[in-house]
N, C-alpha and C positions, 0 to 999 in steps of 0.2 A: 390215829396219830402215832406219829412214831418218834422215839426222842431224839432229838439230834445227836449226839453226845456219839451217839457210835458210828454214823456216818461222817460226819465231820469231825475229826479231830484236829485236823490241821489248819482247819478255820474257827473252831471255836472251841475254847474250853470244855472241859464236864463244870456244870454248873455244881455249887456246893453252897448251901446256905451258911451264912457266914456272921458271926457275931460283931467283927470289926472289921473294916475296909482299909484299913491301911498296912503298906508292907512292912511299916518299920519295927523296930520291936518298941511295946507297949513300955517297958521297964525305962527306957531310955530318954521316953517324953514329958518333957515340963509343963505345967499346964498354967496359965495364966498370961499374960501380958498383953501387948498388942507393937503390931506389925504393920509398919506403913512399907504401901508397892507404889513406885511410878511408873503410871501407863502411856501408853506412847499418847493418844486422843481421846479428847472426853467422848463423850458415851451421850448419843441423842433418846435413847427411852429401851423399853425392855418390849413390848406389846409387839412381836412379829405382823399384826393390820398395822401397824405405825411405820416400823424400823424398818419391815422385810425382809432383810437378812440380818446375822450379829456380825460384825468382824471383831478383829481378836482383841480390842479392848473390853466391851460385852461378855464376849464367851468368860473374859480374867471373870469381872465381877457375878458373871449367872453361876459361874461354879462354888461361890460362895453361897447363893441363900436359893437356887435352884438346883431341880436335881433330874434326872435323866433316869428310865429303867434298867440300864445297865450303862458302865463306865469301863474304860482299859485298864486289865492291868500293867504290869510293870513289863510282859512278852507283847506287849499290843492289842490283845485278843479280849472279848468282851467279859464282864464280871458282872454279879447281883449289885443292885443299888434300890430302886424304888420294886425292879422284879426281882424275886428269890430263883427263877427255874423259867424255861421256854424247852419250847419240842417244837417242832413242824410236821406238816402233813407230807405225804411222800413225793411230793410235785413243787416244794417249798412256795407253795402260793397261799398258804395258811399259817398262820403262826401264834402262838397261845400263849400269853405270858400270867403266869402266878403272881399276885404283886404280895407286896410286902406287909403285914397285918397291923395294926395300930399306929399308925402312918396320918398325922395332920399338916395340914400348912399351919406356918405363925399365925393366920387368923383365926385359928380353931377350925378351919373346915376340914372334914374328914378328906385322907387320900382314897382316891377307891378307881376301878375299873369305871366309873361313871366321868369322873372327873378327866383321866387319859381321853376318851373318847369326846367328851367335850373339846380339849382343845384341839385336836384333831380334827374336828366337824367344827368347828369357827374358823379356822386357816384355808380349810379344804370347800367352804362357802361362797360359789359363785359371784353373792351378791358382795362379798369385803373384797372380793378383787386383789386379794393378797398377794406378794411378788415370791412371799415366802412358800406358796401353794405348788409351786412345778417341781420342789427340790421331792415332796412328796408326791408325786403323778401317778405312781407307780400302787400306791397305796386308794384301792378300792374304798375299802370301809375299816373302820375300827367301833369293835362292838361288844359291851360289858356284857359279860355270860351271866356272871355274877359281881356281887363285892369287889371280888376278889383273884376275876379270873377276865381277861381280855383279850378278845381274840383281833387280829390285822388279818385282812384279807387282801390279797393282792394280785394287780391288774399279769404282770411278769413274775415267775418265780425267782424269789430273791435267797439265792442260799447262804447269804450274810445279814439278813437281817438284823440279829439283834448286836452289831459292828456299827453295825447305820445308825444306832439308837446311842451310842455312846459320847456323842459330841453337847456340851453344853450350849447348846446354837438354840436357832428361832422355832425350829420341826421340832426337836426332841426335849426340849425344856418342859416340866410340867406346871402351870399356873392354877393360882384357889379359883377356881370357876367364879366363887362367891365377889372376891373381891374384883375381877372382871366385870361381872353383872352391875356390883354397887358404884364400880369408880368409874366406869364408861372410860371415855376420852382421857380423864387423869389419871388413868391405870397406868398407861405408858413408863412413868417416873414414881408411880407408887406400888411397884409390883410385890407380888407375895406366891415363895415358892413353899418348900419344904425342907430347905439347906440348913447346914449347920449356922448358917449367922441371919441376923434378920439385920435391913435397909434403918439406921436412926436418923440418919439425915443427908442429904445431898444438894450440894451445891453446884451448881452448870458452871463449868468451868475451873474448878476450884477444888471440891473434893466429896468422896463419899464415903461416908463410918458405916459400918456394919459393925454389930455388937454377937457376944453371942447369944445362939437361941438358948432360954431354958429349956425348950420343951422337946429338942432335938428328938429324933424317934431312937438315934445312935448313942447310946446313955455312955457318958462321960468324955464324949468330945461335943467341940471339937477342943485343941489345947489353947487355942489362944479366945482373949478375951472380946480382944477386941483388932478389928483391920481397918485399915483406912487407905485408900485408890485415891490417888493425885494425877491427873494428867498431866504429863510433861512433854508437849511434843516436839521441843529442842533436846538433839541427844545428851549435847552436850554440858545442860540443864541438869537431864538425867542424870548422869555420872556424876556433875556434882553434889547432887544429893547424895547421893550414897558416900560418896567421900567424906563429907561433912555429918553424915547423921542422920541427914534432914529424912531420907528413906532408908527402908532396909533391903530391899529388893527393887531390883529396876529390868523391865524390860530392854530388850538389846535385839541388834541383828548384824547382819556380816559387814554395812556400813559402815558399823563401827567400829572398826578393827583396832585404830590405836586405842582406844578406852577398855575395849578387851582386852587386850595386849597388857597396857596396866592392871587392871585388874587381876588377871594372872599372876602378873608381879607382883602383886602386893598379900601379904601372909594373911591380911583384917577381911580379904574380900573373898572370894570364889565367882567361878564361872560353869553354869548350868548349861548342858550344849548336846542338842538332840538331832540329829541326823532323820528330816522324814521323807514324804514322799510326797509329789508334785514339784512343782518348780515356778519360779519369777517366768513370767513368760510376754508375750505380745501381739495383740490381735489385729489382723491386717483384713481391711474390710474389704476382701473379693470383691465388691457389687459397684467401686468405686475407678474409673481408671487414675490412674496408671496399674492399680495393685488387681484389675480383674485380671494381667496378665501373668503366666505363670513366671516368665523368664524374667521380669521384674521381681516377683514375690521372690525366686531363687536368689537373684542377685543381691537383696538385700541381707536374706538370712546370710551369705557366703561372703559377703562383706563385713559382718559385724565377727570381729575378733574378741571371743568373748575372753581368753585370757587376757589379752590387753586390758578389756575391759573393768576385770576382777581385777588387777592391778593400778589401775586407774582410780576405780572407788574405792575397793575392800582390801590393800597392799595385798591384793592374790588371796584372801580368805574363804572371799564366795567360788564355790565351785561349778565350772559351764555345766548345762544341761543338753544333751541331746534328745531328750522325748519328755512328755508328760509325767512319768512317773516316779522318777526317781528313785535314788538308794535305798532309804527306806520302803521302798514298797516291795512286795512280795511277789511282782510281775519284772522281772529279767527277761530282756531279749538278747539273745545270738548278735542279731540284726537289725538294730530298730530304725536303720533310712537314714541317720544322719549325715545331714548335707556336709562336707568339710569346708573347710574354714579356709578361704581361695578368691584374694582379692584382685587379682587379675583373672579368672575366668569369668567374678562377678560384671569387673569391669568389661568382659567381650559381650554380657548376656545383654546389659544396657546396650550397647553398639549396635549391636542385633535388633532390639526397639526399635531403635531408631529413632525416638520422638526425646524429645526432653523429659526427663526424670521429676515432675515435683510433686508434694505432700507436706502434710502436715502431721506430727505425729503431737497425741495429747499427755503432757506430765501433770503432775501436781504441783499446785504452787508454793513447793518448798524447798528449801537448799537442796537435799538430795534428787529432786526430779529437776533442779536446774543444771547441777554435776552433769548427772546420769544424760542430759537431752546432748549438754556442749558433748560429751564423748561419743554416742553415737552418731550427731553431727558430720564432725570429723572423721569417722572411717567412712562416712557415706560418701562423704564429700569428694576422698579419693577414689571413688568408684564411677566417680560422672553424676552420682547425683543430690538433688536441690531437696532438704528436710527442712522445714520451716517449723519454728519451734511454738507449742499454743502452749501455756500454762494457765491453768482454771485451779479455783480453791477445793477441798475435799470435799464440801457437799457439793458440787456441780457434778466433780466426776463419775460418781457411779450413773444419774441421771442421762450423761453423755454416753456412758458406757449403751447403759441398756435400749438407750433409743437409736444406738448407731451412727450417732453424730459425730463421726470421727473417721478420719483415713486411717491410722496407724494406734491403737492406745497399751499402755503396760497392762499387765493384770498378774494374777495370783491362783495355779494351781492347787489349792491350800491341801496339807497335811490332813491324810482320810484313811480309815484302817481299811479300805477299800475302793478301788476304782471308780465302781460303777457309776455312782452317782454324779460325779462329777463327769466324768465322761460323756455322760449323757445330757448333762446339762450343756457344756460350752459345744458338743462338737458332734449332736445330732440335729438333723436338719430344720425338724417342725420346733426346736424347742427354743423359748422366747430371748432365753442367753447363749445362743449362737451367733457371738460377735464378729466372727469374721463371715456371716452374711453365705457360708460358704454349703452347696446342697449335692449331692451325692449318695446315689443310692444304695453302692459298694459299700461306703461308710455307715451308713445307718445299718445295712445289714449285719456286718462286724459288730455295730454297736449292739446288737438286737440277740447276737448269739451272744456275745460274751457275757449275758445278765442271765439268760436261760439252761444254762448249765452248771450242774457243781461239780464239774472236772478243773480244777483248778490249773492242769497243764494245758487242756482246753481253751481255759479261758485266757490263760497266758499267749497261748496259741494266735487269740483272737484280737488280744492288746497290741502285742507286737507290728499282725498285721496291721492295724490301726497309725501305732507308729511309723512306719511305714509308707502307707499314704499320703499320712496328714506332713509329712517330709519330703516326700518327693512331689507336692503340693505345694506345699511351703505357705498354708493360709495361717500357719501359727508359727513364731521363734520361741523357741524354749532357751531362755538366756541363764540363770543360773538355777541351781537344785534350791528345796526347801532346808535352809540348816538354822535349825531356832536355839536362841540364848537369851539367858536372864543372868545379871551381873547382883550377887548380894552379900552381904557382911558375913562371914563364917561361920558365926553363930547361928544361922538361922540353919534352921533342919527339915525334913521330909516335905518336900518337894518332890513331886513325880516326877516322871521327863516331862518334857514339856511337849507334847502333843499338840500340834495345832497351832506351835506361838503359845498355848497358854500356859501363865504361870497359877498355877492351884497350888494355893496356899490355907485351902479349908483345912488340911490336916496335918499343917507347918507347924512348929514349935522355936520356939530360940531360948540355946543353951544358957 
């Protein structure tokens, strides 16, 4: 084995065991109180067989009493957490993580290289049919050496692994094996990590308290005593709370531009605003006509005016995207294929058709996916063609998503300290979240080097081409970048960026 640490620098730290996890200065933190967050939607269960994937209300509260083998730091790049140190073999299809010694969940079970492979070999089980099982495909076996030593073995060498590991999501969360085993089915809503705060009560709909753990393995955090997650999924809600008191921290996004705007203005409040990588995007099901054609897919991307757009919803906040990956990400292309933005050649491509234009594209059924549907409407409209608008409630939509029942639906590149996985997910051909239906064996090959090597300009190399096609294709719109914010009272302190949309507030204090 060879340590990573001297071939990758520029993808991942030198590992350092580390006594505290936070960047701020110690001196400066208060310890005590408690901190209510408004989350955008309530939160169906924790149990990856249950949930399948987290979105970014989950990830806020697993980052509280869950924990991950390694977390970002403040450069983006991974840090110790549950592991202290990792190496890889020289082919990065091996990977060895050290974990961390004297390590329980709240329920007393020990943490140990038994319990990581457990939850890994429950997800990664045939027979639970898991949805959360493909994000990890790539991963062969995960197998306890020792205690205290675990090794992942993997199908592709991954020379980001332990990047991969750093999201507080459904794969990389680590759960008490024990209270799995004892709670079955009611595990779901009774979960039990290793975090700084443990679950006292939760109400659907309503709210969930997390207290703190005494028994934390990180002695004398976390500073706050106690948190407590409100769902608010009117924005406008949101921002009232925080106004009035009622929260201290609120989720936000570029929607809401006038209540950031305020908030700005106002000296009691601040605004947390992280710049990552992916983008808002939309998935056009190839396998359907009118969109298996290309010159329609073209037309539509080259009809949608995405500053109009940004003006329209976010008074110009949210910023267009031209590919997958965004500012944030560490893949820059020269060239990445964007189609320009040209509603009369759109309009010549439909002509060209020749058949009538219609579809249906899928929103949410909430004020902003009704906004968002009347605006693209209308620029289509001027191009010759017929969008017929369907709105379904949040649980319908993913189920719509994944089964393909849709001509045209939004979706969400999310913020990743690395491409690969998502890449591979939405826009290789065999794999089961390939929304736009869309197969191609130039692309899968692109997709298939850019995971096999750690030449970083290589792999840049390989993105872009990617870009590229999946543009001069046109089976995806990349409509704005990922830009995440959280609106909160002044006083409150060390908050990370916010990675992912999440606001981590495990090692928050207020002055």
């Amino acid at each position: 084995m060879t340590s990573i640490h001297s071939r990758l620098a520029k993808i991942i730290l030198p590992v350092a065991i580390a006594a505290g996890l936070s960047a701020a200065p110690a001196l400066a933190q208060k310890k005590g109180g408690a901190l209510t967050v408004g989350i955008e939607l309530d939160i169906a269960g924790f149990d990856p067989l249950k949930v399948g994937v987290y979105d970014t209300s989950p990830n806020i509260a697993a980052s509280l009493f869950l924990e991950q083998l390694t977390r970002l730091d403040e450069n983006g790049k991974p840090k110790p957490s549950l592991a202290l140190s990792w190496s890889a073999s020289e082919d990065y299809k091996v990977w060895t993580y050290k974990l961390r010694p004297d390590v329980k969940f709240s329920d007393g079970t020990p943490f140990n290289a038994q319990a990581v492979a457990f939850n890994f070999n429950r997800q990664k089980d045939p027979k639970n049919n898991c949805r959360c099982a493909f994000y990890i495909a790539n991963v062969l076996s995960v197998e306890a050496k020792d205690d205290l030593t675990v090794v992942y073995t993997l199908k592709d060498p991954a020379v980001n692994h332990p990047a991969l590991l750093t999201r507080p999501d459904q794969n990389s969360t680590i759960h008490s094996p024990t209270a799995i085993q004892a709670k079955g089915d009611d595990y779901n809503r009774n979960p039990v990590g290793t975090g700084p705060f443990v679950i006292k009560s939760w109400t659907a709909g309503d709210r969930m308290v997390l207290e703190r753990n005494p028994d934390y393995w990180n002695k004398g955090k976390p500073n706050l005593d106690r948190v407590i997650l409100r769902p608010l999924p009117d924005a406008q809600s949101r921002f009232a709370s925080l106004v009035s008191g009622e929260t201290d921290v609120v989720w936000a996004d570029e929607y809401e531009a006038d209540n950031i705007t305020r908030a700005r203005k106002n000296n009691a409040l601040q605004v947390l605003e992280y710049v990552g990588s992916g983008a808002g995007v939309a998935a056009l099901n190839t396998k359907v006509p009118p969109l298996d054609d290309v010159r329609v897919r073209q037309a539509l991307v080259m009809g949608l005016d995405k500053k109009k757009i940004s003006q329209a919803l976010t008074n110009g906040l949210a910023r267009p995207a031209s590919n997958p990956y965004g500012e944030g990400s560490w893949v820059k292309c020269k060239d990445d294929g964007a189609l320009p933005t040209d509603p009369k050649k759109a309009a010549e491509l439909i002509k060209e058709y020749g058949k009538p234009v219609q579809f249906k594209m899928l929103f949410t059924a909430t004020p902003r996916g009704r906004a968002t549907s009347q605006v693209y409407q209308q620029l289509w409209k001027q191009i010759g063609v017929d969008m017929e608008i369907e709105q379904v409630d949040q649980a319908t939509f993913p189920p719509r998503a994944f089964q393909r029942k849709f001509d045209i639906i939004g979706w969400r590149i999310v913020d990743f300290p690395d491409p690969d996985v998502q890449m591979f997910a939405n826009f290789y051909s065999k794999s089961p979240l390939n929304l736009a239906n869309y197969s191609n064996p130039e692309l899968d090959k692109l997709l298939e080097q850019s995971r096999v090597t750690p030449d970083e300009g290589k792999r840049t190399e390989a993105y872009c081409a990617i870009s590229r096609l999946l543009n001069k294709e046109a089976t995806w719109m990349w409509i704005f970048q990922n830009t995440y914010y959280a609106m909160a009272k002044a006083k409150v302190k060390g908050i990370p960026k916010l990675y992912g949309g999440v606001i981590d507030v495990s090692d928050a204090w207020v002055e």
